[in-house]
C-alpha positions as CSV (number, residue, x, y, z in Angstrom):
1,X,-192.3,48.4,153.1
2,X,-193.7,45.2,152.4
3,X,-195.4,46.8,149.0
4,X,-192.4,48.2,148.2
5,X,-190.3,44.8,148.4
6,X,-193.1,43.1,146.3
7,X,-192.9,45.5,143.5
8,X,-188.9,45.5,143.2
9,X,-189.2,41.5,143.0
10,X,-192.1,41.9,140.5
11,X,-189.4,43.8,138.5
12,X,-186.9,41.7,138.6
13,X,-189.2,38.7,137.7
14,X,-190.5,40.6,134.8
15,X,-186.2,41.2,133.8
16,X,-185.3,37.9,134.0
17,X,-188.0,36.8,131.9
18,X,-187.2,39.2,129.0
19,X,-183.7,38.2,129.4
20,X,-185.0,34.7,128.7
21,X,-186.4,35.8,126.0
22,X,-183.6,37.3,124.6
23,X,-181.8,34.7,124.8
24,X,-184.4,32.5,123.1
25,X,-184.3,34.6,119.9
26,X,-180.6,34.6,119.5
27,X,-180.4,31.0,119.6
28,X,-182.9,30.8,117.1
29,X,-181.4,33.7,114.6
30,X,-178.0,31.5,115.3
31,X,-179.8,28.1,113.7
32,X,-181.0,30.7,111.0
33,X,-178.3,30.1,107.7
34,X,-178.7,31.2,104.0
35,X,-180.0,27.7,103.8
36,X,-182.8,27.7,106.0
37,X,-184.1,30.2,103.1
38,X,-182.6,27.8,100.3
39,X,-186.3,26.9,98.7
40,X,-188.0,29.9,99.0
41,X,-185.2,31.8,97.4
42,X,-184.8,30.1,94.5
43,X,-188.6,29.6,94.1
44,X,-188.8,33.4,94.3
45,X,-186.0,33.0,91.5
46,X,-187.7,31.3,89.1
47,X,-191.1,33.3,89.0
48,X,-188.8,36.5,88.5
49,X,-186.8,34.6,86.0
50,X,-189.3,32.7,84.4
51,X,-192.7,34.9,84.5
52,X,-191.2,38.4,85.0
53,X,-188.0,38.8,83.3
54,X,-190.4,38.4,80.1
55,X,-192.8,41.0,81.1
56,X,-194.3,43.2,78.1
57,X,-193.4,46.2,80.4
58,X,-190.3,47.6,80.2
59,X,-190.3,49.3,84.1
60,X,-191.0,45.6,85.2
61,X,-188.1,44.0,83.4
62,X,-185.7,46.3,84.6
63,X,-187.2,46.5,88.0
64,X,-187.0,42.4,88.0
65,X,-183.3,42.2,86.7
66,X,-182.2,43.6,89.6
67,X,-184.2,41.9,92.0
68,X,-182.5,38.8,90.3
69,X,-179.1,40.3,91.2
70,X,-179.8,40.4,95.0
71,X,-181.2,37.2,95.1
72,X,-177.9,35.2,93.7
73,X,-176.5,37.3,96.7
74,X,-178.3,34.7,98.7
75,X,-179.1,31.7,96.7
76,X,-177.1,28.3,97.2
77,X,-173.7,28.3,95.7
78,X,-174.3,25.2,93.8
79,X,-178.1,26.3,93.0
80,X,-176.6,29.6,91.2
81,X,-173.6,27.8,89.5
82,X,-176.1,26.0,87.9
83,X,-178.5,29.3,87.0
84,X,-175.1,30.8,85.6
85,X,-175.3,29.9,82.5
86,X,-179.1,31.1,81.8
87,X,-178.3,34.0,84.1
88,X,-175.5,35.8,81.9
89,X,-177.1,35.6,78.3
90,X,-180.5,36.8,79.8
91,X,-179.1,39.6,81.3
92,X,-176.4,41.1,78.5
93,X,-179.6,40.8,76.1
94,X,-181.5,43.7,77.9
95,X,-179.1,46.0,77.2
96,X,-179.7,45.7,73.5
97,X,-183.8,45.7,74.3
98,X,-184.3,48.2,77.2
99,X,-183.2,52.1,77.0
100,X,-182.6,52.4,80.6
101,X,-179.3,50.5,81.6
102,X,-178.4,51.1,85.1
103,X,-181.3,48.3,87.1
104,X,-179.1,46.4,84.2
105,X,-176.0,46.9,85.3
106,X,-176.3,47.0,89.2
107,X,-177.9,43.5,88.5
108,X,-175.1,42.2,87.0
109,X,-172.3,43.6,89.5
110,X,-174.0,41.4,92.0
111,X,-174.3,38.4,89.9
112,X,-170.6,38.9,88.9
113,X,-169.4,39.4,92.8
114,X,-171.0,36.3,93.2
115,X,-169.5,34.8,90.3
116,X,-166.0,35.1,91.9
117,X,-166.2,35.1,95.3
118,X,-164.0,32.9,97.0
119,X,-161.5,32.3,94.3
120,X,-164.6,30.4,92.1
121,X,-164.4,29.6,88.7
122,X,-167.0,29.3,87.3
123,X,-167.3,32.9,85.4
124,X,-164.1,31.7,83.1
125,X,-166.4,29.9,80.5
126,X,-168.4,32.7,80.3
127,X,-165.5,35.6,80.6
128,X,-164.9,36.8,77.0
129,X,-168.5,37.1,76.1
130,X,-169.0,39.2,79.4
131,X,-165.9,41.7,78.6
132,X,-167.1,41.7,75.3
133,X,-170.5,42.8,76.2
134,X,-169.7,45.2,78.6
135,X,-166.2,47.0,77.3
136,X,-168.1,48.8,74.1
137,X,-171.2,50.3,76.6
138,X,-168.5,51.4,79.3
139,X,-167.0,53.3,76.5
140,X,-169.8,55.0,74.9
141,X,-170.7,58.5,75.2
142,X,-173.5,59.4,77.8
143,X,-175.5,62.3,78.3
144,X,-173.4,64.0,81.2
145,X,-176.7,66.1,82.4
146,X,-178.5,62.1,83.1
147,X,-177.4,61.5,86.6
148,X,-178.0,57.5,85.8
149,X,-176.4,57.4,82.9
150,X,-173.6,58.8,84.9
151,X,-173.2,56.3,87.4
152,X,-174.2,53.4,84.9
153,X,-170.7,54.4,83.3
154,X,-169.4,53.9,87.2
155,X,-170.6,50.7,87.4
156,X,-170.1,49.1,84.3
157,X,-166.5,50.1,85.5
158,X,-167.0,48.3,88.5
159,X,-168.3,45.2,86.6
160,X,-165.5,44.5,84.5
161,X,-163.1,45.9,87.9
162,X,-165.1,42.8,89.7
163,X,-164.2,40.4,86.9
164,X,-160.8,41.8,87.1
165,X,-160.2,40.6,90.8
166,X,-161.3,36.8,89.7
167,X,-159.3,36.9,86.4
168,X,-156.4,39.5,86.7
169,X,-154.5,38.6,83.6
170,X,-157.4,37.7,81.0
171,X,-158.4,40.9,81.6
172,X,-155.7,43.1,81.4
173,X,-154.4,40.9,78.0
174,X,-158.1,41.6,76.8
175,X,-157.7,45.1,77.2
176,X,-154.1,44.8,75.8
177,X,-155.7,44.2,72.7
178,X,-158.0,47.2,72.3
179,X,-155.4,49.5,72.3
180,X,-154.0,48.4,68.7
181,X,-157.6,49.1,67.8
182,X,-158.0,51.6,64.6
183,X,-160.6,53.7,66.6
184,X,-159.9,56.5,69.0
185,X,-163.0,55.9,71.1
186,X,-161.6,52.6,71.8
187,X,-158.1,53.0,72.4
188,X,-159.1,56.4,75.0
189,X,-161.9,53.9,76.4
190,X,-159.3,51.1,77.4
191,X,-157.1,53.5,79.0
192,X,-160.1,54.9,81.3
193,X,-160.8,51.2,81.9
194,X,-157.2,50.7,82.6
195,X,-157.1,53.7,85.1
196,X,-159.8,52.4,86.8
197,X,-158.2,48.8,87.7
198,X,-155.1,50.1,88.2
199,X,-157.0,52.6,91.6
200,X,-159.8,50.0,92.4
201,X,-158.0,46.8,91.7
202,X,-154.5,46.9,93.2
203,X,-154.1,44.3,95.1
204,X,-155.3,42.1,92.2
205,X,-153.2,43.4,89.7
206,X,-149.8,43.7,92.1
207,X,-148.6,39.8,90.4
208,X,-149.4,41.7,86.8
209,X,-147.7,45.4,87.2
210,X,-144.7,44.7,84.6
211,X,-147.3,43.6,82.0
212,X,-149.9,46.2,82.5
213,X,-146.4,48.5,82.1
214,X,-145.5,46.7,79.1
215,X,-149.0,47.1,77.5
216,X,-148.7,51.2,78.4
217,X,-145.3,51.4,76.9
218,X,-146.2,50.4,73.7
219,X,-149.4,53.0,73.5
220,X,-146.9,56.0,74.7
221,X,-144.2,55.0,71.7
222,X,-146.7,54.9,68.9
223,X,-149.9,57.0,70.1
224,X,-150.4,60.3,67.7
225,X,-154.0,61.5,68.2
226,X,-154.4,64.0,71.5
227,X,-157.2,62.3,72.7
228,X,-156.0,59.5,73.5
229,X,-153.0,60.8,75.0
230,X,-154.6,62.8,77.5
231,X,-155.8,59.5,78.8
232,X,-152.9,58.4,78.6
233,X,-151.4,61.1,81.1
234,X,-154.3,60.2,83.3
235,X,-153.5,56.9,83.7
236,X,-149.5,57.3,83.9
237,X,-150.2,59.9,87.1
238,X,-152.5,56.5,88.4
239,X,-149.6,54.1,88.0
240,X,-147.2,56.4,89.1
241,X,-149.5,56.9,92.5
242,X,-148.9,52.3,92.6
243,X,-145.2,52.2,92.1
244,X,-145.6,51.2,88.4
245,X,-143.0,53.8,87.5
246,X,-140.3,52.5,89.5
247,X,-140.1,49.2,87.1
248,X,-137.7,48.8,84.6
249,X,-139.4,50.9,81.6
250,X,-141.3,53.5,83.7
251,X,-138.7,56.3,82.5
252,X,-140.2,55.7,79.0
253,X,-143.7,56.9,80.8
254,X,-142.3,60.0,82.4
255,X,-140.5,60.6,78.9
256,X,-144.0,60.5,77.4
257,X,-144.8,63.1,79.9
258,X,-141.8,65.5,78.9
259,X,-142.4,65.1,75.2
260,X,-145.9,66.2,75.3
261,X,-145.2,69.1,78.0
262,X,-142.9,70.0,75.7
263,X,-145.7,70.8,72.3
264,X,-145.0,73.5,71.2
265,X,-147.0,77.3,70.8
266,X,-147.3,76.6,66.9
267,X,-148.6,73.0,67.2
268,X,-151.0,74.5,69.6
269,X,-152.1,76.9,67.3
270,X,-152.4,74.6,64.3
271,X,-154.9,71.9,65.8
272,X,-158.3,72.4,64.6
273,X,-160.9,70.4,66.7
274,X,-163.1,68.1,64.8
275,X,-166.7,69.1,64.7
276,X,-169.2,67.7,66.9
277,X,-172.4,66.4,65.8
278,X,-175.7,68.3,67.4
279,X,-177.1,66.7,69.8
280,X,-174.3,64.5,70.7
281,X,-173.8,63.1,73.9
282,X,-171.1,65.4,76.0
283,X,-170.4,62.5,78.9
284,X,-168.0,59.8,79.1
285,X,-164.8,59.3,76.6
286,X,-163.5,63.1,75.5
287,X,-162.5,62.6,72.0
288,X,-161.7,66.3,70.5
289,X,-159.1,67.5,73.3
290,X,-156.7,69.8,72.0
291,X,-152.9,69.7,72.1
292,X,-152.7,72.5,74.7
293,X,-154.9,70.9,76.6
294,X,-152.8,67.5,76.7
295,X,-149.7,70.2,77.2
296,X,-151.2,71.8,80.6
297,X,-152.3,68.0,81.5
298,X,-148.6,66.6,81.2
299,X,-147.1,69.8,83.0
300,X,-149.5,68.9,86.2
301,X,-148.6,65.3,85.9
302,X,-145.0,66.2,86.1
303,X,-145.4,68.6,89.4
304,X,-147.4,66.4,90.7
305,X,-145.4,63.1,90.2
306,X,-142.6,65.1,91.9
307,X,-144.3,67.1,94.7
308,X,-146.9,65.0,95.8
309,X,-145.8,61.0,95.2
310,X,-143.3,59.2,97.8
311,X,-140.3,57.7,96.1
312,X,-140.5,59.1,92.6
313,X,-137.0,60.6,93.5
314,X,-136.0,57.5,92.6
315,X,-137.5,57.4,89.3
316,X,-136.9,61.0,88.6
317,X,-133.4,61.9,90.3
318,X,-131.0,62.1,88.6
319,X,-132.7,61.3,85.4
320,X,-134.6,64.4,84.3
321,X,-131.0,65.8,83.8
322,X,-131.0,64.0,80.7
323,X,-134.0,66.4,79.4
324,X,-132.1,69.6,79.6
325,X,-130.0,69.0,76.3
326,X,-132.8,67.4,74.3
327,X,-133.6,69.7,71.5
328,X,-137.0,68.1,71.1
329,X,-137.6,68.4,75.2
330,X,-136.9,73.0,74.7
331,X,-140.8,73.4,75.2
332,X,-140.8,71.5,78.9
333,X,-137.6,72.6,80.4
334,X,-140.0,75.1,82.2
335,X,-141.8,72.7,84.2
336,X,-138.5,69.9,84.0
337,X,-136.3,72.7,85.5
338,X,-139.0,73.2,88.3
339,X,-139.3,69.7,88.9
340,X,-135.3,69.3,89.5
341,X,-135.1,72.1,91.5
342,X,-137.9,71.1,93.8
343,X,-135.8,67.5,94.0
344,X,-132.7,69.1,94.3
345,X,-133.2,71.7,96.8
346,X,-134.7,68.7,99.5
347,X,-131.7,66.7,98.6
348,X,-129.5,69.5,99.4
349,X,-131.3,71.0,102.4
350,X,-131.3,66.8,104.0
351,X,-128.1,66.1,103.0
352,X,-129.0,63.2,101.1
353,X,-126.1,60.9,100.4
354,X,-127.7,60.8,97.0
355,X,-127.2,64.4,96.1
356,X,-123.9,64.5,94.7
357,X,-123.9,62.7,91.3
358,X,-120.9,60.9,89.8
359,X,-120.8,62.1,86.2
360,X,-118.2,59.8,85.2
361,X,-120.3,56.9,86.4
362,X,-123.7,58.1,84.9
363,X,-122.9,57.8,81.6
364,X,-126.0,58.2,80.1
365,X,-126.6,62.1,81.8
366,X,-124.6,65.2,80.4
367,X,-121.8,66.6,82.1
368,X,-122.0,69.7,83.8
369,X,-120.4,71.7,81.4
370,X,-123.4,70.8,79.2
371,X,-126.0,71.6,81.6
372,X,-124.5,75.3,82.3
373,X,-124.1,75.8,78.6
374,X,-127.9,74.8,77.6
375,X,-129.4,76.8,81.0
376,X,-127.5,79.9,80.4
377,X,-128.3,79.9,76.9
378,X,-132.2,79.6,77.7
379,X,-132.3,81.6,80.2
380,X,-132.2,84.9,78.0
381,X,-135.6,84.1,77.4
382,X,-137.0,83.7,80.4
383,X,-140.4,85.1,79.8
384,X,-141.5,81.5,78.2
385,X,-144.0,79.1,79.4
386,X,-144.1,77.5,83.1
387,X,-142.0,81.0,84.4
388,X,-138.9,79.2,82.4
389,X,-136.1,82.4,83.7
390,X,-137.2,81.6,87.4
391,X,-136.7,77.7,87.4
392,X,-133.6,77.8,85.5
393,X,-132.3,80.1,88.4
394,X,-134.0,77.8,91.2
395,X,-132.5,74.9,89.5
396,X,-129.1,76.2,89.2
397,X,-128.5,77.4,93.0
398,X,-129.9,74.4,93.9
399,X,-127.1,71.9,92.0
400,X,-124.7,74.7,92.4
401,X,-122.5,72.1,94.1
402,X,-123.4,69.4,91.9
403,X,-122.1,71.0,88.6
404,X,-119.2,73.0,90.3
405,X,-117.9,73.1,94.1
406,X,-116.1,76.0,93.2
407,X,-119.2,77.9,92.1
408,X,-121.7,77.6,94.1
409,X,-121.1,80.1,96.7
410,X,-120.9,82.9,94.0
411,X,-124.3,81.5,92.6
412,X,-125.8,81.3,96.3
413,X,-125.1,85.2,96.4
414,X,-125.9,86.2,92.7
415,X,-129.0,83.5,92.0
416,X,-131.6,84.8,94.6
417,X,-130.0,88.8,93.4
418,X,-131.3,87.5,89.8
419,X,-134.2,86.3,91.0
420,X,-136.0,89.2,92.5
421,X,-134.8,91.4,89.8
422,X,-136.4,88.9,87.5
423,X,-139.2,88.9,89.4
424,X,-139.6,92.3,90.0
425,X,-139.2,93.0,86.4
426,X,-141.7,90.3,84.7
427,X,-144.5,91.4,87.1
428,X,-147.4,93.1,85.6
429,X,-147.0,96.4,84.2
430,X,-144.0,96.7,83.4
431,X,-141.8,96.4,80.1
432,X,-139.0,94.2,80.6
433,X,-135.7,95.1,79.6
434,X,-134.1,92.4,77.2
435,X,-130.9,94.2,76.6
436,X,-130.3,94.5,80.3
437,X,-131.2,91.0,81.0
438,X,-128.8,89.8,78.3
439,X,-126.0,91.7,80.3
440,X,-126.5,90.3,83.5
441,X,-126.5,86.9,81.9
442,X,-123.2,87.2,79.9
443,X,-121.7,88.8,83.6
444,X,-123.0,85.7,85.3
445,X,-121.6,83.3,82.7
446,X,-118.0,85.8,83.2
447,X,-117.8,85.6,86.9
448,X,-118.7,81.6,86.5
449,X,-115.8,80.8,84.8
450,X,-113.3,83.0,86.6
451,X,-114.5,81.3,90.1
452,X,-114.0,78.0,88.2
453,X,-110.6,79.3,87.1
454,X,-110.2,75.8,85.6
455,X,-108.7,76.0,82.4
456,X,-110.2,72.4,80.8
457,X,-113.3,72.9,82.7
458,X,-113.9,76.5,80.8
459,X,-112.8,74.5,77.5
460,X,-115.4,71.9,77.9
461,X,-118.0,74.7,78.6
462,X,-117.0,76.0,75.0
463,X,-116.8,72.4,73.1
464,X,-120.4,72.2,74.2
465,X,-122.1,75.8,73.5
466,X,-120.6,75.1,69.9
467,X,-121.9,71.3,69.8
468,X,-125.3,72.9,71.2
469,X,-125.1,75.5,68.5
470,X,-127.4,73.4,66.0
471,X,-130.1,72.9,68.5
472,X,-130.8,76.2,67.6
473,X,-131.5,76.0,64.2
474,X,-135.0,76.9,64.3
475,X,-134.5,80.1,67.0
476,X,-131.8,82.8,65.9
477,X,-132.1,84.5,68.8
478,X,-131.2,82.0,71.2
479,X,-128.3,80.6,68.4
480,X,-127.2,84.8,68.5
481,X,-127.1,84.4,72.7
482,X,-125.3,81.0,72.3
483,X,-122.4,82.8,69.8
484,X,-122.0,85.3,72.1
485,X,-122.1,83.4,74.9
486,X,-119.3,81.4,73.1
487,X,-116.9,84.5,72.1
488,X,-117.1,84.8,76.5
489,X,-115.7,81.6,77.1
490,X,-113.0,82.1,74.5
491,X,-112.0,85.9,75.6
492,X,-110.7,84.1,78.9
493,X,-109.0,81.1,77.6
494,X,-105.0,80.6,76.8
495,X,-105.6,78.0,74.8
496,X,-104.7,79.2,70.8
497,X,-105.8,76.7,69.0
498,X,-109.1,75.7,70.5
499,X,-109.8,79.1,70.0
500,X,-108.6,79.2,66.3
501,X,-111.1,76.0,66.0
502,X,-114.1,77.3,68.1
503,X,-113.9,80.5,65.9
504,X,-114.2,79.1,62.9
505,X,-117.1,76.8,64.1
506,X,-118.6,80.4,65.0
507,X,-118.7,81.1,61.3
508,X,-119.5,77.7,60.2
509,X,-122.6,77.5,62.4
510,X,-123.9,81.0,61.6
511,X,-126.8,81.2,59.5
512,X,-125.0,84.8,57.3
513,X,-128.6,85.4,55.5
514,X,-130.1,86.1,59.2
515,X,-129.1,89.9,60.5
516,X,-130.1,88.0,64.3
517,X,-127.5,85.5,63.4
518,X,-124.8,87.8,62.3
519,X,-124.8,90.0,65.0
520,X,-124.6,87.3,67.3
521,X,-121.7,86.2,66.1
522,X,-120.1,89.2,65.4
523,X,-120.5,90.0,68.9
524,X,-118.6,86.6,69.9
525,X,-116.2,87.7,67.7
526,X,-115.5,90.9,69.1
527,X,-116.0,89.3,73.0
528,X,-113.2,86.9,71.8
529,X,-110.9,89.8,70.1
530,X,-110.5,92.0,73.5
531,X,-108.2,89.4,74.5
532,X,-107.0,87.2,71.5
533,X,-107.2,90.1,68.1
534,X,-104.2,88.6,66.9
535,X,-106.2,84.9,66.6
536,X,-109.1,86.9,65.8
537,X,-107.6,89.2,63.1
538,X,-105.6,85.9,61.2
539,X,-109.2,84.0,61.4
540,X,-111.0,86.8,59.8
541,X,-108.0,87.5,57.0
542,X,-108.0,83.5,56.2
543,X,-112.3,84.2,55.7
544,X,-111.4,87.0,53.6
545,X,-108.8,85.4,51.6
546,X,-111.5,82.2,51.5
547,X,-108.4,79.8,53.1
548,X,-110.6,79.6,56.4
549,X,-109.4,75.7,57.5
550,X,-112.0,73.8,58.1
551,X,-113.4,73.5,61.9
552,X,-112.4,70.4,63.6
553,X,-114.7,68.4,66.2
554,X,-116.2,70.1,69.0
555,X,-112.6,70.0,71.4
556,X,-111.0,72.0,68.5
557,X,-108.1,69.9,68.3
558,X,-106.3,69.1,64.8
């Protein structure tokens, strides 16, 4: 026992002494400040700078560049103010004398975190010499296959993101000016620059959002070479992930969007990429991308503003109406019809008190006799791009309420009836029945305005298939569905002079040399006849006789 007693207070002897210890070193590594190491460093500094940075090796220069970058991480503040100004010139001249950048550059993103840490100011002398060292090597093709030239590219990013967080607006007005430059490289360079503050740098850039918008908006309005406008879409689905759509201007982004979904098949098939020189480096800014390429880019960035972003509603909803009627928009109602639906289908199923739109008060949108006119029209083809026939369908049961109380039950029953059949039809295999389709189209467009049974309303629907009859100059065959589509609305009005009128708009608007258009509007014709041949009869007598008055505005009155 007494062994045993003299061993346990040996141990705790031995535990109070390391605890002692313990203690003794903490206090010590408390005293210990970057200044205790103040003289070394900076001695250490000036060898590298002074004996190494000049070395006839290449491998040692690099090597001691970025050794020079972690020790400003821990030299004096006032000590590597001073070094600054030797520091920066030094280092921007390897890159023109040393083949291997990325020691270079690592380097430098310490000495420029340094530079502007804690709200310091000392990098604005030096600022426009930096950007305009760094700006043409982050956008200069790299050999993809060279993982370091790879993630030089990253950081040189990062270098001009770090002088971004100390000087915000020099910044983005330096990059504002690269984008009126005359070469591609450089304008698709900025924007990838651009994208990358906009991610990295957001908290930074929150005081500047309008004018980074403003600098964007006038790329989108005068940009023409596909390049840059893919980078262009990449960036927009960045700013739209930071709230830069919902400022005042962001619709003129997401019409950017629209415009280039909307490219269409022969542009496609027109572009011939430019060739590339052997050998050229494949990384880094993509300067042959093809229209369809930009296309399928701007139909993701649309599904995925809407499906995937919080709050674009408000951006989106009830705008994208305004893109149904746009004649230069036909190539993107595929994916602007999904889009709508998708908004329009959680508004309805929540009950959103934003759902129901005033028409009267929303000036700028078309009303919905404009809507049903263009979507019924477009719908005979519904084999186009982005599964066009199925979205129009979705889109339409989903504002069935929106464009027509009255409606919308008959289009709850007869949509999702359309649908499968649609579907069913299109799938592979099989040879889809155009004729068929056409019927079922001109019985939905019947049964619509007979549900309506609103006698103005089914008037308006006509004015605007015959003011929509010259956005269809370039496609007979949806101007022949659009006549006949017409001579339906007519065969169940009263009215006898808006029918007199829309006739003879009929045969105004009807290109006779094309056998497509002819039928069509024979076939209105004869649609209007089975219940108005008198009108129909005196209208063709007058052609006849070459006395045909001459049509009047699109409400047909005199």
């Amino acid at each position: 026992k007494a062994k045993a007693k003299a061993k346990a207070k040996a141990k705790r002897r031995a535990a109070k002494k390391k605890a002692a210890a313990r203690r003794r070193r903490a206090a010590d590594s408390d005293a210990l400040t970057l200044d205790s190491f103040a003289s070394e460093v900076f001695t250490a500094y000036e060898v590298l700078f002074s004996n190494w940075l000049g070395a006839r090796e290449s491998k040692v220069r690099v090597a001691t560049v970025k050794a020079i970058g972690s020790l400003c991480a821990v030299m004096p503040r006032e000590q590597f103010e001073a070094q600054l100004e030797r520091l920066l010139p030094a280092f921007l001249a390897l890159y023109k004398k040393e083949k291997e950048h990325l020691p270079i550059t690592q380097g430098m993103c310490s000495v420029l975190g340094v530079a502007v840490k804690d709200d310091s100011r000392v990098l604005e002398p030096h600022l426009s010499a930096v950007l305009g060292a760094l700006h043409p090597l982050a956008i200069a093709p790299h050999d993809a296959m060279n993982r370091d030239a790879d993630t030089n590219h990253k950081e040189l990013l990062r270098c001009i993101g770090i002088c971004g967080e100390g000087f915000p607006e020099p910044v983005v007005f330096f990059l504002q000016e690269r984008l009126a430059h005359r070469d591609t490289l450089v304008r698709a360079g900025t924007l990838d620059i651009f994208k990358h503050l906009v991610t990295r740098n957001e908290r930074h850039l929150a005081p500047l959002k309008s004018l980074v918008l403003s600098s964007i908006k006038t790329c989108v309005q005068t940009e023409r070479d596909w390049s840059v406008r893919n980078y262009l879409g990449q960036l927009i689905i960045a700013m739209a992930s930071h709230d830069y759509l919902l400022l005042e201007g962001g619709q003129l982004l997401v019409d950017f969007v629209i415009a280039n979904a909307a490219t269409t098949d022969a542009v496609c098939a027109a572009y011939k990429p430019p060739k590339r020189k052997a050998g050229a480096p494949t990384g880094g800014i993509v300067t042959d991308v093809s229209p369809a390429e930009v296309r399928t880019l701007c139909d993701s960035v649309l599904n995925l503003v809407t499906t995937t972003i919080d709050g674009m509603d408000a951006v989106l909803w009830p705008y994208l109406f305004e893109s149904l009627v746009r004649p230069d928009f036909t190539g993107a109602l595929g994916i602007v019809c999904k889009c709508l639906a998708y908004i329009a289908a959680v508004k309805r199923e929540g009950d959103h008190t934003d759902y129901i739109i005033d028409f009267d008060r929303a000036v700028n949108l078309p009303k919905p006799p404009a809507i049903i006119a263009r979507l019924l029209v477009v719908l005979n083809r519904p084999q186009r791009r982005n599964a066009l026939g199925v979205h129009i369908l979705h889109l339409l049961r989903a504002v069935g309420p929106i464009l027509h109380p009255a409606v919308c039950d008959m289009w709850d029953t007869a949509i999702p009836r359309l649908i499968q059949y649609l579907e069913k039809e299109l799938g592979p295999g099989k040879k889809f029945n155009q004729h068929r389709w056409e019927e079922l189209i001109l019985r939905l467009l019947s049964e619509t305005i007979k549900v309506a049974n609103d006698e103005e309303w089914s008037m308006s629907l006509g004015d605007n298939l015959a003011a929509q009859l010259p956005t269809y100059a370039d496609e007979p065959e949806l101007r022949k569905i659009a006549l006949k589509h017409l001579g339906v609305v007519l065969q169940q009005l009263a009215h006898r002079e808006f029918i007199r009128n829309k006739l003879a708009v009929m045969f105004e608007q009807c290109a006779h040399a094309s056998d497509v258009e002819r039928q069509g509007c024979a076939q209105g014709y004869g649609y209007a006849a089975s219940t108005h041949l008198d009108i129909v009869l005196d209208s063709l007598a007058l052609t006849l006789k070459g006395e045909r008055p001459p049509a009047h505005g699109p409400g047909g009155s005199a």
